[in-house]
Residue frames as qw, qx, qy, qz and C-alpha x, y, z in Angstrom:
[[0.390, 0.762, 0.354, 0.378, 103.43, 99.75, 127.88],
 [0.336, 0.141, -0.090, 0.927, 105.13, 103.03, 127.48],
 [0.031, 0.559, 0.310, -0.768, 103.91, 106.29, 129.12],
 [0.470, 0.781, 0.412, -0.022, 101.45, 108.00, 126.25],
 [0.332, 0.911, -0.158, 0.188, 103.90, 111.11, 126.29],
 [0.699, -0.455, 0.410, 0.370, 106.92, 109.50, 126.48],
 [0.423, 0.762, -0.251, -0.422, 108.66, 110.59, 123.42],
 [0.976, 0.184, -0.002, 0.118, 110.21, 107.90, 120.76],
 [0.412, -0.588, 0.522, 0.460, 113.54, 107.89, 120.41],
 [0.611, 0.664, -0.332, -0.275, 114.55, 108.10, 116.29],
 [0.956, -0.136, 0.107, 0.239, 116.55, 105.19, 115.14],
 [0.435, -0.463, 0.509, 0.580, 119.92, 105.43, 114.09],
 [0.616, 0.543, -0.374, -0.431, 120.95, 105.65, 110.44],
 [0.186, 0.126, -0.965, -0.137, 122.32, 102.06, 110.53],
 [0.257, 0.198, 0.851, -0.412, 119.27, 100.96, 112.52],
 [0.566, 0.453, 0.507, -0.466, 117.21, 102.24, 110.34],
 [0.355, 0.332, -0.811, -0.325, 118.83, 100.60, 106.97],
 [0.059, -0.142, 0.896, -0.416, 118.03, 97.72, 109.17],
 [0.316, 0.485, 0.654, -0.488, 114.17, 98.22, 109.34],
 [0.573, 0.596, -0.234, -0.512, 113.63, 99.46, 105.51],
 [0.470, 0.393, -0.602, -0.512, 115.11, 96.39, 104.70],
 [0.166, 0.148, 0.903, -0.367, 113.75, 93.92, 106.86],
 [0.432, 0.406, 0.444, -0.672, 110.58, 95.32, 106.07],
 [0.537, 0.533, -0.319, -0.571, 110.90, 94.51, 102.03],
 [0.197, 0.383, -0.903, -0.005, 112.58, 91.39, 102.59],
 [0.279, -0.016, 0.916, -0.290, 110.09, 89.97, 105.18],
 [0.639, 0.389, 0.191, -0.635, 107.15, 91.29, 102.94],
 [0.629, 0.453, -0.466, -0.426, 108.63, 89.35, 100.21],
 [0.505, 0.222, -0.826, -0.113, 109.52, 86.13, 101.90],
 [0.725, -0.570, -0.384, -0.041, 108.29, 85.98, 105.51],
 [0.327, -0.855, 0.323, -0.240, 109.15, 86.53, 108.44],
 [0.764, -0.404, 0.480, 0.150, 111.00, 83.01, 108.78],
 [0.761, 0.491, 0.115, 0.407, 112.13, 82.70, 104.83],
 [0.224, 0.903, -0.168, 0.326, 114.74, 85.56, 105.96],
 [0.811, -0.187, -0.278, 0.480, 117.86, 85.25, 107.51],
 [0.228, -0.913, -0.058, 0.334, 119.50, 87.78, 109.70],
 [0.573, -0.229, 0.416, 0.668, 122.60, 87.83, 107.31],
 [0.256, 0.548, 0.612, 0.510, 120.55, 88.42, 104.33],
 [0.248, -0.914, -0.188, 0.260, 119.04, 91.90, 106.64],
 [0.461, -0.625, 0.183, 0.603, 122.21, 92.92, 107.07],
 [0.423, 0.070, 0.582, 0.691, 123.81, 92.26, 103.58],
 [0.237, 0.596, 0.549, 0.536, 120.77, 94.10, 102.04],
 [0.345, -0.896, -0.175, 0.217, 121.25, 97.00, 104.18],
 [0.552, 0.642, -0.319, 0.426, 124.77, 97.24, 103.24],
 [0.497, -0.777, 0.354, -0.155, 126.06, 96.58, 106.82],
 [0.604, 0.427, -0.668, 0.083, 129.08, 94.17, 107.27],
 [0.035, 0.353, -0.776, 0.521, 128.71, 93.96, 110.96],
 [0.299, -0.021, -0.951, 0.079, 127.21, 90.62, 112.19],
 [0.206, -0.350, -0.665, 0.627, 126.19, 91.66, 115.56],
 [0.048, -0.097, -0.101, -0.989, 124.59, 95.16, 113.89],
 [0.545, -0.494, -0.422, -0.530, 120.77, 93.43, 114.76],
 [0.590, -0.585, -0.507, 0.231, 121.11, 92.13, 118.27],
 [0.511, -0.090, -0.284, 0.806, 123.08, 95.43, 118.62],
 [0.167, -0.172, -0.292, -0.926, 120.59, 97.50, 117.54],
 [0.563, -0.111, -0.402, -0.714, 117.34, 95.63, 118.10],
 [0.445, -0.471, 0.678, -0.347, 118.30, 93.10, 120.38],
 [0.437, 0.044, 0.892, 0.109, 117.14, 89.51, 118.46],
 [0.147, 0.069, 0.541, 0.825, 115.50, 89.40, 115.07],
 [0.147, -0.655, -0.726, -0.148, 111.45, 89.32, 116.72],
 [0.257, -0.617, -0.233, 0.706, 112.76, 92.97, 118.27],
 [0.085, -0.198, 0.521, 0.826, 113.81, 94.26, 114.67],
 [0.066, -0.386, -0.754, -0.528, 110.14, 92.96, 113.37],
 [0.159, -0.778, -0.599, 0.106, 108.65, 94.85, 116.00],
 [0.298, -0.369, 0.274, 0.836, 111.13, 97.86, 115.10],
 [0.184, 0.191, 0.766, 0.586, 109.60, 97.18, 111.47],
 [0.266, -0.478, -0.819, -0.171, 106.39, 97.62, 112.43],
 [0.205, -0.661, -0.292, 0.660, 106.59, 100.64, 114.71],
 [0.302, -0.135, 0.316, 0.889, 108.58, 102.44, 112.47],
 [0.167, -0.398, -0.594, -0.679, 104.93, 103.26, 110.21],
 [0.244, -0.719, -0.598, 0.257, 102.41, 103.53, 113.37],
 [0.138, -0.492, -0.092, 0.855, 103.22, 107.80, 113.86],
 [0.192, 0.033, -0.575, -0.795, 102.49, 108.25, 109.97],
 [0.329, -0.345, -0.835, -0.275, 99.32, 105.85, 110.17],
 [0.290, -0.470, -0.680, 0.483, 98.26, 107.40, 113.45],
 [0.054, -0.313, -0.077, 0.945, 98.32, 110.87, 112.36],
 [0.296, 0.098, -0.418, -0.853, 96.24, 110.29, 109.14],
 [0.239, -0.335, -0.909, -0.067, 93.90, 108.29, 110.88],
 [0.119, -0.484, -0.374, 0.782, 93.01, 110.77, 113.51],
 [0.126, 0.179, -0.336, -0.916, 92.59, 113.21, 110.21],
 [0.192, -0.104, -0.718, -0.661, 90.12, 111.18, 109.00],
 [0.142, -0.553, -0.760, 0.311, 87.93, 110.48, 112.18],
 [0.021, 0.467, 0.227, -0.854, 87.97, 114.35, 112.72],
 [0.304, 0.060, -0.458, -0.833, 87.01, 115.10, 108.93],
 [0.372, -0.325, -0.815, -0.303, 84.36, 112.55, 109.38],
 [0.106, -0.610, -0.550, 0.560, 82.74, 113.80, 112.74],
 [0.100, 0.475, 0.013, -0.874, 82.96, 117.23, 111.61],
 [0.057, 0.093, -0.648, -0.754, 81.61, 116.48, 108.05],
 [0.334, -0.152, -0.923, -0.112, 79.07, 114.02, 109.26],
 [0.603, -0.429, -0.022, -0.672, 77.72, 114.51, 112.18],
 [0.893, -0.049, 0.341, -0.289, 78.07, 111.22, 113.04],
 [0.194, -0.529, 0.766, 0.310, 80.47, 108.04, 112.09],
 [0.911, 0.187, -0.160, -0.331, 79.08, 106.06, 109.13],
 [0.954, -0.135, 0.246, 0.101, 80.68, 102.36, 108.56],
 [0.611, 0.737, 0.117, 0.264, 82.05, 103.77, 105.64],
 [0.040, -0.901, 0.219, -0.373, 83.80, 106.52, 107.39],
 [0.276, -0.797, 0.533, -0.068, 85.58, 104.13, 109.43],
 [0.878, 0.201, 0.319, 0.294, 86.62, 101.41, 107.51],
 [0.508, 0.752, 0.047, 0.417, 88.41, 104.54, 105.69],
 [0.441, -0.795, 0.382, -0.166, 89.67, 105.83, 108.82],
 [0.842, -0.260, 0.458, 0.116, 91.13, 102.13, 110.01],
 [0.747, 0.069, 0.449, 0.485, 92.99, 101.26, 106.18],
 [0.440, 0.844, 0.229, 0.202, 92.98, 104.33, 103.80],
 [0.397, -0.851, 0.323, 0.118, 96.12, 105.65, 106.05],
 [0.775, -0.263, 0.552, 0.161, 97.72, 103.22, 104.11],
 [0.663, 0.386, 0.548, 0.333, 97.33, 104.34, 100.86],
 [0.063, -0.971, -0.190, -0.132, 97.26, 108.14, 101.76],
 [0.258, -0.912, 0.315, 0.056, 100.78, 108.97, 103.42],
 [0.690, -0.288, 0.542, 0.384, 102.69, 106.34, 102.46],
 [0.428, 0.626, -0.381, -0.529, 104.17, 106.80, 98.62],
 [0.916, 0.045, -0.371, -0.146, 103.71, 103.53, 96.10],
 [0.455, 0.098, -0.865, 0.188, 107.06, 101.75, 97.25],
 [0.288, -0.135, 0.555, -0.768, 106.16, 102.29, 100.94],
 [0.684, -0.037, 0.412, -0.600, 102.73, 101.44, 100.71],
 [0.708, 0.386, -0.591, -0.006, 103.94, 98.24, 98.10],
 [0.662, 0.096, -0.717, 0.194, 106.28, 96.61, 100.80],
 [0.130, -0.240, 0.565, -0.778, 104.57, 97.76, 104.01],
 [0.872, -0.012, 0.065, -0.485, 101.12, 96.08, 103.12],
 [0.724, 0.243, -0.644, -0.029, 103.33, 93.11, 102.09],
 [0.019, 0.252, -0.730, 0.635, 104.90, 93.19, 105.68],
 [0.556, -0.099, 0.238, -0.791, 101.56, 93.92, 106.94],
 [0.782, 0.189, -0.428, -0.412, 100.24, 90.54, 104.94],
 [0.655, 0.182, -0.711, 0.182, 102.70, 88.37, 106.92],
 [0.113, 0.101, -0.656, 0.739, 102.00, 89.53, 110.11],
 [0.560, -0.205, -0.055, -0.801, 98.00, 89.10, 109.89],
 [0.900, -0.308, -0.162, -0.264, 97.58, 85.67, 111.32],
 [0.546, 0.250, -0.694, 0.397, 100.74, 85.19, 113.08],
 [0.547, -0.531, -0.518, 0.388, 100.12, 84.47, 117.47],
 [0.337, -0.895, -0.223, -0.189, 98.95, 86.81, 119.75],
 [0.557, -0.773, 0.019, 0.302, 101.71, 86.47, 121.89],
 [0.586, -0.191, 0.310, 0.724, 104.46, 87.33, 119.59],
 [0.277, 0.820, 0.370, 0.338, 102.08, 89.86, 117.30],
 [0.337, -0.010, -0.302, 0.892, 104.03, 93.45, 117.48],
 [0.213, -0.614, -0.445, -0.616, 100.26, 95.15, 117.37],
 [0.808, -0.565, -0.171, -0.006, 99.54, 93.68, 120.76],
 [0.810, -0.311, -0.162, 0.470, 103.24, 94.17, 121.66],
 [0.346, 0.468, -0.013, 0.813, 104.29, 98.29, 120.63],
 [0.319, -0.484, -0.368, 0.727, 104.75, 100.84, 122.90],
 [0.106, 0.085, 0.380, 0.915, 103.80, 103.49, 120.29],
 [0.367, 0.499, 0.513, -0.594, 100.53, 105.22, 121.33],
 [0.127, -0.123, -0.680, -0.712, 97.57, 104.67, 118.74],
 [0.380, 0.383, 0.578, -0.612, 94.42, 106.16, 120.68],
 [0.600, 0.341, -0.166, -0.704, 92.85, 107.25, 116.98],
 [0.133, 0.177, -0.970, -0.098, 94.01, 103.47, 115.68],
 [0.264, 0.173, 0.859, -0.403, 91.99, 101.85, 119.18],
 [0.379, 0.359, 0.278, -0.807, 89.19, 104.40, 118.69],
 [0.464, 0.242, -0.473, -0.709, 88.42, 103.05, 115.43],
 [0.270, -0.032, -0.962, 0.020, 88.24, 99.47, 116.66],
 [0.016, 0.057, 0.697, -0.715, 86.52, 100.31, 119.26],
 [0.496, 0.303, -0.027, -0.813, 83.78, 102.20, 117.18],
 [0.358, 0.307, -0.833, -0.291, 83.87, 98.83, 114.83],
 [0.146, -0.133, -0.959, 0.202, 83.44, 96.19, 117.36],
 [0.283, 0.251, 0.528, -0.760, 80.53, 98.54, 119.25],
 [0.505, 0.331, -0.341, -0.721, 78.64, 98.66, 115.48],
 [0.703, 0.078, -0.624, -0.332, 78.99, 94.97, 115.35],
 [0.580, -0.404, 0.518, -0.481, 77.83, 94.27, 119.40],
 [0.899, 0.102, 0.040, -0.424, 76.00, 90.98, 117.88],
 [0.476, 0.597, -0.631, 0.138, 79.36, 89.70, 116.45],
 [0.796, -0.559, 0.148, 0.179, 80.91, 86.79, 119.06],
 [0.146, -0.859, 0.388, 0.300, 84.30, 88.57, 119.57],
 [0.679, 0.072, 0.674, 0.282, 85.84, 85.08, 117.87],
 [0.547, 0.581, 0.532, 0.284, 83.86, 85.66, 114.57],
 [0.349, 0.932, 0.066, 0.070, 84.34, 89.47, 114.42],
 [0.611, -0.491, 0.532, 0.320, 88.10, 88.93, 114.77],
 [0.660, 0.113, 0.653, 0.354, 88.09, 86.84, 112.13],
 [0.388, 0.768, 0.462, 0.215, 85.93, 88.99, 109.70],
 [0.185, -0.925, 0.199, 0.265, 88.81, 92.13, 110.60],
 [0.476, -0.469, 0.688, 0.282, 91.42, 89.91, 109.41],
 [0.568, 0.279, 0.625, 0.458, 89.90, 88.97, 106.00],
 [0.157, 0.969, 0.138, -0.134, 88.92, 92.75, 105.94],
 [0.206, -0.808, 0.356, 0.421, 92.65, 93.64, 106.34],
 [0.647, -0.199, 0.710, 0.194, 93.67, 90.86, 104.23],
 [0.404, 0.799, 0.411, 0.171, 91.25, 92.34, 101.66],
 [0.028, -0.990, 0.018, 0.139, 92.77, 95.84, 101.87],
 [0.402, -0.618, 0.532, 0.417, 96.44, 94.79, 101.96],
 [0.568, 0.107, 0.696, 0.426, 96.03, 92.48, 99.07],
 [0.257, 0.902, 0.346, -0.035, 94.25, 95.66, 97.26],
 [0.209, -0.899, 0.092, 0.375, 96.97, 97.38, 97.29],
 [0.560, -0.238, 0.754, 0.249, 99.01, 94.66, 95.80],
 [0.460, 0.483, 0.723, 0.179, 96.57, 93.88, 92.96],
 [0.325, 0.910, 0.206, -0.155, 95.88, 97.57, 91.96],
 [0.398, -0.524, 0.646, 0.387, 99.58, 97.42, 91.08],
 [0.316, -0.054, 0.861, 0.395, 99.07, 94.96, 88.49],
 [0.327, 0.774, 0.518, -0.161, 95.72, 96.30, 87.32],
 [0.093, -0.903, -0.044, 0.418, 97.59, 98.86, 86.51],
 [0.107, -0.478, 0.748, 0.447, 99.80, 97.61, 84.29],
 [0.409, 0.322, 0.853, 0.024, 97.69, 95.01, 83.12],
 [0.030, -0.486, -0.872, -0.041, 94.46, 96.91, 82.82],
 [0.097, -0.120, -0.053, 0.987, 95.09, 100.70, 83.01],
 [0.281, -0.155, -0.370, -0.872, 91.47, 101.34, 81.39],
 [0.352, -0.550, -0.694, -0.303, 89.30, 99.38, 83.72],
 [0.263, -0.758, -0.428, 0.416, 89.05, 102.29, 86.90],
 [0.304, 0.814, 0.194, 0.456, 88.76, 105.89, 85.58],
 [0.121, -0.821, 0.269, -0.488, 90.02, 107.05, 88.88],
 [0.479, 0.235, -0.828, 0.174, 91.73, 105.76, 92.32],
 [0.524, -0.004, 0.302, -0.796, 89.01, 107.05, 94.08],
 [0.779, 0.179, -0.196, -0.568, 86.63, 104.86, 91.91],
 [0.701, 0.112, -0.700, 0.075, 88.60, 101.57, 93.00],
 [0.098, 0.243, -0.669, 0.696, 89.34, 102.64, 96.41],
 [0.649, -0.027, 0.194, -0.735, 85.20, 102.81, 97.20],
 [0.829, 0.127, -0.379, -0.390, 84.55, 99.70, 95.17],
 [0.543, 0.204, -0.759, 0.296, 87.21, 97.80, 97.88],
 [0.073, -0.054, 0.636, -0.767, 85.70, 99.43, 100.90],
 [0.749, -0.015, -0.172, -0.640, 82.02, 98.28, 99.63],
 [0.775, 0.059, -0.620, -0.111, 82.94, 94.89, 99.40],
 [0.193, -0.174, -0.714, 0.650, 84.95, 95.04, 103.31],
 [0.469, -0.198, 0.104, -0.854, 81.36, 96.29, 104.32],
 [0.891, 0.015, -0.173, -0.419, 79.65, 93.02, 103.27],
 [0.586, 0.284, -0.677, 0.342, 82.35, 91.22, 104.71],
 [0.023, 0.117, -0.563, 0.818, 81.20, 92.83, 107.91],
 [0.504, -0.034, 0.323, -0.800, 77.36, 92.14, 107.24],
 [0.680, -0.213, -0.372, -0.595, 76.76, 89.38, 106.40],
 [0.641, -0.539, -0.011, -0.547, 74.99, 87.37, 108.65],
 [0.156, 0.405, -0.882, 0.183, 76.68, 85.33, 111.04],
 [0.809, -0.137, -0.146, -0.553, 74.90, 81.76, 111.46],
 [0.598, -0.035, -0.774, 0.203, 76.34, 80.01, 114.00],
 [0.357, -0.609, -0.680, 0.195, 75.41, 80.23, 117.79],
 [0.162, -0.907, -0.345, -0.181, 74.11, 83.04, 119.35],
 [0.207, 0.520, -0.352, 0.750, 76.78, 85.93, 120.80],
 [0.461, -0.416, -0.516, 0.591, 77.32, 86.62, 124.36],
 [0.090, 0.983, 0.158, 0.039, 76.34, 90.48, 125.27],
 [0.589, 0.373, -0.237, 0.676, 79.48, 92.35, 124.62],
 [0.380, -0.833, -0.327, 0.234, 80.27, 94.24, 127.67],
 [0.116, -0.876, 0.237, 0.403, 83.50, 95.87, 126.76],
 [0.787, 0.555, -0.195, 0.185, 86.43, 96.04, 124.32],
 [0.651, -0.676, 0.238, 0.251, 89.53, 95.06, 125.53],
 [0.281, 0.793, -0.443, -0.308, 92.63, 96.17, 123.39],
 [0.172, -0.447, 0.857, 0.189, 94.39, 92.88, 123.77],
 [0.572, 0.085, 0.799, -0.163, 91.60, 91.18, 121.72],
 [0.525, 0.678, 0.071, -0.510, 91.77, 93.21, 118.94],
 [0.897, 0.371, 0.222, 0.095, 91.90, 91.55, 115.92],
 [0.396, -0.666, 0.360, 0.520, 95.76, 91.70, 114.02],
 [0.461, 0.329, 0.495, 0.659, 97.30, 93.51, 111.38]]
């Protein structure tokens, strides 16, 4: 991992053509339904070589993809822990589940937050060892912190099962985003507000998170270890 205060380096303007469209392309077919030509072409580059030159091979460019949002998401996560300590007293569930995914719907503007949850969608059950979560150099202490706070709330959880139950959380959230699209258009008259949907999605990832889990008994959790946190 990088030093914390090591500063990023900005991409290029070709590099980042590169990573705005990678990122729409993979949300809309995958990460394997895309060819590096197709990148390029929809970038408007002509030169071949312009990903390995840039990015070095195409699993460099999806972790490129994937950075590229973590500063934005990091900052307005952070915002919300603080508003929530200070407001609170104290972190409800509520308060971070909104912390952890509402960054997503807050800084980013529709497209953005349209073909970044898509991205996001394809990259939620793909291997540990090639995940870019588990593989960025981009500091995300407020990110951890939330996990951290998460897992500790759900001690009982064997790490396995609450994994899992993160991952249909996110899966919930990302596809929310998606769907309230089409609600919109569809259905314009059934939320009065986007508040009033946004709560009614983070209720439901609550109960996703309580209910009971009936299979063998959990080990005591002793710690959290970043490289087990759940992905996406």
């Amino acid at each position: 991992m990088a030093p914390k205060n090591q500063s990023r380096k900005s991409p290029s303007d070709g590099a980042m053509k590169l990573i705005l469209a990678a990122e729409k392309l993979f949300g809309e077919h995958g990460i394997e339904g895309v060819s590096l030509r197709q990148i390029i072409n929809a970038a408007g580059l002509v030169n071949s070589y312009s990903i390995h030159h840039h990015f070095g091979s195409k699993e460099g460019l999806v972790q490129a993809v994937f950075d590229n949002r973590v500063p934005a998401f990091e900052e307005a996560c952070r915002a919300r822990l603080d508003a929530e300590k200070a407001g609170q007293g104290e972190l409800t569930l509520r308060g971070l589940l909104a912390a952890r995914f509402m960054p997503l719907v807050e800084c980013f503007d529709e497209q953005t937050r349209q073909s970044y949850s898509r991205f996001l969608l394809r990259l939620l059950y793909r291997s540990e060892a090639v995940h870019p979560y588990l593989r960025s150099e981009v500091p995300q202490p407020a990110i951890n912190e939330v996990y951290n706070r998460l897992r500790n709330h759900f001690a009982d959880l064997p790490n396995a099962v609450f994994i899992s139950r993160f991952r249909f959380a996110s899966d919930m959230f990302f596809g929310a985003i998606v769907e309230q699209r089409r609600l919109k258009r569809q259905a314009p008259e059934l939320y009065q507000s986007d508040a009033d949907y946004w709560n009614e999605i983070l209720e439901i990832i609550e109960h996703v998170f309580h209910v009971p889990y009936r299979g063998q008994p959990a080990a005591p959790l002793t710690g959290v270890d970043r490289g087990t946190e759940p992905l996406g």
